[in-house]
N, C-alpha and C positions, 0 to 999 in steps of 0.2 A: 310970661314965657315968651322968649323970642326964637324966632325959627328960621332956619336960611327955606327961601324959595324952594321950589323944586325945578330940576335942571336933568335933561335929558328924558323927558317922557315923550314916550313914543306909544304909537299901536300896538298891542300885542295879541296874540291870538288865542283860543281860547281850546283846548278837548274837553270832550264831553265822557267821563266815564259812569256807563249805565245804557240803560237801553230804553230808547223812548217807540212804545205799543204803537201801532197802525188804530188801535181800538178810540174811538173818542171819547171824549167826556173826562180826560185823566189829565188829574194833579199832576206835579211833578215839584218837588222844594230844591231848588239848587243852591249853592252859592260860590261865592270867587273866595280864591286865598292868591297872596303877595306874599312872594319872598324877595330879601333880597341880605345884605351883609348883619343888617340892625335887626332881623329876626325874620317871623312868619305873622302875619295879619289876615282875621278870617273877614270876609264882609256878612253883612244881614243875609238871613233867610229869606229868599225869593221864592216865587211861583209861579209855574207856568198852565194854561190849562190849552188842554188839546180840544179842536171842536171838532163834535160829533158829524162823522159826512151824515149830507141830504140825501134818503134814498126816495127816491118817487114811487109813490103810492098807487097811482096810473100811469101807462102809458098815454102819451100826447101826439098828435100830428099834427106837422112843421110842415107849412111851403115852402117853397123856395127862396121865398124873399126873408122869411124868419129864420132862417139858416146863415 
């Protein structure tokens, strides 16, 4: 099989539709689609995971210089 190069790629931008939680610890499976004249191409299933915020256990006292 022979292929002409590819010509004219550029950056492009991406939206997000869906809604990503404040909540940590969550999956998320996305993926990209390409359109263009020669059809639609989906890419692999991806994932993302969201990390859980640190909440402190104790309160700490900070001098001035660890500030």
């Amino acid at each position: 099989v022979t292929t002409d190069p590819a010509t004219g790629i550029e950056a492009a931008a991406a939206t997000g539709n869906g809604n990503i939680t404040d909540n940590g610890g969550t999956l998320y499976h996305f993926r990209a689609q390409a359109k263009n004249s020669a059809g639609t191409a989906n890419g692999n299933d991806r994932t993302l995971a969201t990390i859980t915020p640190f909440v402190a256990s104790r309160a700490y006292a900070l001098s001035r210089e660890e500030l």
